[in-house]
C-alpha positions as a Markdown table, in Angstrom:
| # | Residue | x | y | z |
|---|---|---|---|---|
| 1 | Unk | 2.5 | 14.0 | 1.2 |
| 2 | Unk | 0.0 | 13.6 | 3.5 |
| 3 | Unk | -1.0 | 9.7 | 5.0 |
| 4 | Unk | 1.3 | 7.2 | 6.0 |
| 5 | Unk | 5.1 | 6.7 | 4.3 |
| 6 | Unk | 8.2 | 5.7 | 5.0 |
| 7 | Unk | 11.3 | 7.8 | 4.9 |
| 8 | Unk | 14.9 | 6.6 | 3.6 |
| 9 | Unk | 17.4 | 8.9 | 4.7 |
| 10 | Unk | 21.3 | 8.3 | 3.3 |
| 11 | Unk | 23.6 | 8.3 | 6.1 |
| 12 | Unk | 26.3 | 6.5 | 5.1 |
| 13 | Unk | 30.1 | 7.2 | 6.2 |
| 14 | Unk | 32.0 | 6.0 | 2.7 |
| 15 | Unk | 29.2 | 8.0 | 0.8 |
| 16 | Unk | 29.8 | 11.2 | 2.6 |
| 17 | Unk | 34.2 | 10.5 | 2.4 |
| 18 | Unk | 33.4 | 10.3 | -1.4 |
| 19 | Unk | 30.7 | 13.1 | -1.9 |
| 20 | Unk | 33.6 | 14.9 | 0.1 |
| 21 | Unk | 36.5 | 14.6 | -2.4 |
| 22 | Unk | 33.7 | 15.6 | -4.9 |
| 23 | Unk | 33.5 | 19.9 | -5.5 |
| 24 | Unk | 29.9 | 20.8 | -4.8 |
| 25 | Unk | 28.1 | 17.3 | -5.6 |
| 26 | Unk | 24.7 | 17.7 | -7.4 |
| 27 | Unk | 22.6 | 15.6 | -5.2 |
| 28 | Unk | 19.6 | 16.8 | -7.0 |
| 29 | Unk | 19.5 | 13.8 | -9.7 |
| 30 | Unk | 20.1 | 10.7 | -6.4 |
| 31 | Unk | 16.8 | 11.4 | -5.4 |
| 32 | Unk | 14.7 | 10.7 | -8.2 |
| 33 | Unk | 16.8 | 7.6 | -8.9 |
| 34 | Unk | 16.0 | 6.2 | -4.8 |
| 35 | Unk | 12.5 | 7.1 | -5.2 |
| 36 | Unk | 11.5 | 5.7 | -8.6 |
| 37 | Unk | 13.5 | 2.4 | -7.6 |
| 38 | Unk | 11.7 | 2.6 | -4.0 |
| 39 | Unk | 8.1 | 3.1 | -5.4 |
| 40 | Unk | 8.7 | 0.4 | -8.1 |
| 41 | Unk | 9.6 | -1.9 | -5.1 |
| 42 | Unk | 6.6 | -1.2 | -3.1 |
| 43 | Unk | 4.0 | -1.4 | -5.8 |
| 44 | Unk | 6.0 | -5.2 | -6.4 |
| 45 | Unk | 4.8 | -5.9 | -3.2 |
| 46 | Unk | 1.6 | -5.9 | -4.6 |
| 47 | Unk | 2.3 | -8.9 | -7.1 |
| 48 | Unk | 4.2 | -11.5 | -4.5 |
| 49 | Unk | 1.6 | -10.2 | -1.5 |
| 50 | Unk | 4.8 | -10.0 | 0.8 |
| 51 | Unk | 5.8 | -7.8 | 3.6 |
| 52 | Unk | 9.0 | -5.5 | 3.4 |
| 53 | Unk | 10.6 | -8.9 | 5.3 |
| 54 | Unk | 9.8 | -11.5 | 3.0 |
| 55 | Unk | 6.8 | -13.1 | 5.0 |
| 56 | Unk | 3.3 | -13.4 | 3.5 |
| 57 | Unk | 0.4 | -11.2 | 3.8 |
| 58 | Unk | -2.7 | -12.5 | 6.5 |
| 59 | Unk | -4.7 | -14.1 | 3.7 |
| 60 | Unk | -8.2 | -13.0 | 2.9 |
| 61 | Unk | -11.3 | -14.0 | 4.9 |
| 62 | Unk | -13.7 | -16.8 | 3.0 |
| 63 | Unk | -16.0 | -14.4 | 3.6 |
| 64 | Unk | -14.5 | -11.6 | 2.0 |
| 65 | Unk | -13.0 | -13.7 | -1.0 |
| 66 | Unk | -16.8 | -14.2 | -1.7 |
| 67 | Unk | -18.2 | -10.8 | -1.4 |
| 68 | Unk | -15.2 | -9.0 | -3.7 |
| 69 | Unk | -16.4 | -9.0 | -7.4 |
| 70 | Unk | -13.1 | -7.9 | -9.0 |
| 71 | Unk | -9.5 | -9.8 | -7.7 |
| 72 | Unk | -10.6 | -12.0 | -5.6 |
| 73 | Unk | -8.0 | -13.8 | -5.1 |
| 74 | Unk | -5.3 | -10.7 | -4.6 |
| 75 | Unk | -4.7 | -9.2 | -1.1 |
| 76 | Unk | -5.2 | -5.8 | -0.5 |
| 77 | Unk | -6.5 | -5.3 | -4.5 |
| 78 | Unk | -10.1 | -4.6 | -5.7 |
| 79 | Unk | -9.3 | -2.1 | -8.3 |
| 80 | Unk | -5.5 | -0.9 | -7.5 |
| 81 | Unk | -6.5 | 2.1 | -6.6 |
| 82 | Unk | -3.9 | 1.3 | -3.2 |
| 83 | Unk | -1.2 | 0.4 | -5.5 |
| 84 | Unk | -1.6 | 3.5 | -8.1 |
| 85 | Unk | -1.0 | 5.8 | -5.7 |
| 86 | Unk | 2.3 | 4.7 | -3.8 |
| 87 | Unk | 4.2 | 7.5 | -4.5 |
| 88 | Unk | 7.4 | 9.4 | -3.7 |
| 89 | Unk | 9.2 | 12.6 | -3.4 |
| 90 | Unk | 12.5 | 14.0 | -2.1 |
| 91 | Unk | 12.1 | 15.8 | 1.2 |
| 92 | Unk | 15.5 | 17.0 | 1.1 |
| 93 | Unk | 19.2 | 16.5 | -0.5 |
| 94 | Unk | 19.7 | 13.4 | 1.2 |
| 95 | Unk | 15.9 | 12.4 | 1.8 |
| 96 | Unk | 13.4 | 10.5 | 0.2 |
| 97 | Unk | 9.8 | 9.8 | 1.4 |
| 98 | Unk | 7.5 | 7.0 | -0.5 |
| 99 | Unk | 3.8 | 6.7 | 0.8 |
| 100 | Unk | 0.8 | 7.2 | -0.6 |
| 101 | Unk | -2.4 | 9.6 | 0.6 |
| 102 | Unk | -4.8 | 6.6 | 0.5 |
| 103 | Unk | -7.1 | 7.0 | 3.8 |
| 104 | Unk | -7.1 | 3.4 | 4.3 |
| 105 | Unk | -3.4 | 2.7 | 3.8 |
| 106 | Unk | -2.7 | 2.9 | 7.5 |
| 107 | Unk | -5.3 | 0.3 | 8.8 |
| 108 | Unk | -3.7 | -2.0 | 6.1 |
| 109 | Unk | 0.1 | -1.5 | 6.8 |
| 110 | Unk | -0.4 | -1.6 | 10.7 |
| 111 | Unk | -3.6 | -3.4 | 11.2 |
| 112 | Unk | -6.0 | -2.6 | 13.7 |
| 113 | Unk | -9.7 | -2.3 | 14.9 |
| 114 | Unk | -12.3 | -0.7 | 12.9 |
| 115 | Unk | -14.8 | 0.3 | 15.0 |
| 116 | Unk | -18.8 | 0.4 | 12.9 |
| 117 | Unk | -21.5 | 1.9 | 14.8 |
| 118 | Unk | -25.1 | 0.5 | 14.8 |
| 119 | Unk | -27.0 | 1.8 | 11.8 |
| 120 | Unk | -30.1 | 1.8 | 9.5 |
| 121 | Unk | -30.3 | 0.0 | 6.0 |
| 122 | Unk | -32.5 | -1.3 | 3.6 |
| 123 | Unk | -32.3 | -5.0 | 2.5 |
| 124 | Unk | -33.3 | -5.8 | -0.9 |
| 125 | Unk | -34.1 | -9.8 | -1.6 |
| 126 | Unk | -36.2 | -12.1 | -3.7 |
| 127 | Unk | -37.1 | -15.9 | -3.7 |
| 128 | Unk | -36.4 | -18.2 | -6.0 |
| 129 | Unk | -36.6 | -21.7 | -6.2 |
| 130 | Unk | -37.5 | -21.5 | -2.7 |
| 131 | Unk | -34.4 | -19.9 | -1.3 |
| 132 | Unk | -34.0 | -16.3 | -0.5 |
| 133 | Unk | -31.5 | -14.2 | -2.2 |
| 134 | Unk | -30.0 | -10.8 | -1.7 |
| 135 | Unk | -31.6 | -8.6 | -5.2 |
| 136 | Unk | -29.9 | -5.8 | -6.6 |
| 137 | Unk | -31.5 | -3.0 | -7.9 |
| 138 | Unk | -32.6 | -3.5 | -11.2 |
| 139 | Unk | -34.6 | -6.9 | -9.8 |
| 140 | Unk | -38.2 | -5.9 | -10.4 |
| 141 | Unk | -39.9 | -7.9 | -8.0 |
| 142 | Unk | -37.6 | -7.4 | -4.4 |
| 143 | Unk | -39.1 | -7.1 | -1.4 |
| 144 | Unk | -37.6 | -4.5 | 0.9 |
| 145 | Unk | -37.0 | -4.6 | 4.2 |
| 146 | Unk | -35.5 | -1.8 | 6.9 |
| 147 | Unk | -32.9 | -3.5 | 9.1 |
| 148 | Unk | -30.9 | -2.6 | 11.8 |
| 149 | Unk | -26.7 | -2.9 | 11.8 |
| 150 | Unk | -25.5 | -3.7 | 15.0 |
| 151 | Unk | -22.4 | -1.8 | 16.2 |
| 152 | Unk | -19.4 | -4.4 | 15.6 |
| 153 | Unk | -15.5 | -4.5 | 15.4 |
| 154 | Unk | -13.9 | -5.7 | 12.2 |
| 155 | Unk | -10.3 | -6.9 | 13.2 |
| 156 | Unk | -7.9 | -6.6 | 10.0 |
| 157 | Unk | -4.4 | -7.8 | 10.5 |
| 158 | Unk | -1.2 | -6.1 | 9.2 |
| 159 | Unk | -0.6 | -6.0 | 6.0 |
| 160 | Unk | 2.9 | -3.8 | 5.6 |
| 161 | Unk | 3.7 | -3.0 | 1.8 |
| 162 | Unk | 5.7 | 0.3 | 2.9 |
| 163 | Unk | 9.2 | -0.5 | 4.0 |
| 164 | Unk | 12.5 | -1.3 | 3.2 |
| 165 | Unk | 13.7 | -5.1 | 2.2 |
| 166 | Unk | 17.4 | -6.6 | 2.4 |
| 167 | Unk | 17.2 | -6.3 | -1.2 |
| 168 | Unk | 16.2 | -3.0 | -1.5 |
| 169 | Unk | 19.0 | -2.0 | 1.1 |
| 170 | Unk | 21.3 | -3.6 | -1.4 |
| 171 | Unk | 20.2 | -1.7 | -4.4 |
| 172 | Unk | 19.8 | 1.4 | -2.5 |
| 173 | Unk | 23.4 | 1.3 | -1.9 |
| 174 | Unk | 24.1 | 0.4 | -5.8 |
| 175 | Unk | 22.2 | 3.2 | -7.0 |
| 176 | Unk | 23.9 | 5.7 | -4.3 |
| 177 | Unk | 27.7 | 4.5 | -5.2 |
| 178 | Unk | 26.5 | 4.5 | -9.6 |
| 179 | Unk | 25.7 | 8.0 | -8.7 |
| 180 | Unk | 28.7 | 8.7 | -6.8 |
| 181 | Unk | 31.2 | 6.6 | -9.0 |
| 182 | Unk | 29.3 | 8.2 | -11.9 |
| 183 | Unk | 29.9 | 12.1 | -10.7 |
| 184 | Unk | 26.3 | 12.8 | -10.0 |
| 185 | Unk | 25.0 | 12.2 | -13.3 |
| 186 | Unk | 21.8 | 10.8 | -14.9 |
């Protein structure tokens, strides 16, 4: 899975005393289990607008509550499209990896600069009742204007939704003793 994930790897002493009294455990049906749960957890994250640790996400800029047509009052959600593609996938026996591909999943998790270089556009805008306004394209009678973009840095804090929470630690170690309690079934 390429982009940015987190890995859970199951390295636990009473786990491996009990999958060693077990004859040849099958460890393939643990992984699906962690990695459902785990992506269900992370896409959660989504709802509260929480880190991994319990502590808000950086709220939005005025600015960019104004300018977002669609959720504009949810962090890190114009469409979803972040949170429809957490994903997850067993690496090995013992390993499972949840992350997504998104390209802009790492700027959002770990924050950072985004660096824009200077550039060309066309401005569309109309008047009315005296003031100007920004016109889309169907607006007949715009008046267009080339413009030049500076070069600037947009700042965006951390945001992490990719991690593991003292809860999930705690179910984590529910599902892994169910499955071992339970044979390695289901």
């Amino acid at each position: 899975m390429a982009g940015i994930h987190v890995s859970f790897t199951v390295d636990d002493v009473a786990l491996r005393a009990a999958l060693e009294k077990r004859s040849a455990p099958e460890t393939g049906r643990l992984a699906p289990r962690l990695g459902e749960y785990l992506q269900g957890s992370v896409q959660d994250r989504f709802k509260t607008q929480t880190a991994p640790d319990g502590t808000p996400w950086a709220p939005l800029k005025r600015a960019t509550v104004k300018r977002k047509k669609y959720n504009a009052d949810k962090i890190l959600t114009l469409r979803g499209y972040l949170r429809g593609n957490i994903r997850w996938q067993p690496l090995d026996e013992r390993t499972v990896q949840v992350g997504t591909n998104m390209e802009y999943a790492a700027i959002h998790q770990f924050g950072g600069e985004v660096q824009h270089p200077a550039r060309q556009a066309t401005v569309r805008y109309r008047s009315v009742a005296g003031r100007v306004l920004f016109a889309g394209r169907k607006h007949k009678r715009a008046t267009e204007k080339q413009v030049t973009i500076p070069a600037h840095t947009v700042n965006m804090p951390a945001r992490p939704f990719l991690g593991i929470s003292a809860a999930d630690d705690r179910e984590i170690r529910e599902i892994i003793m169910d499955w071992v309690v339970g044979g390695g079934k289901g």
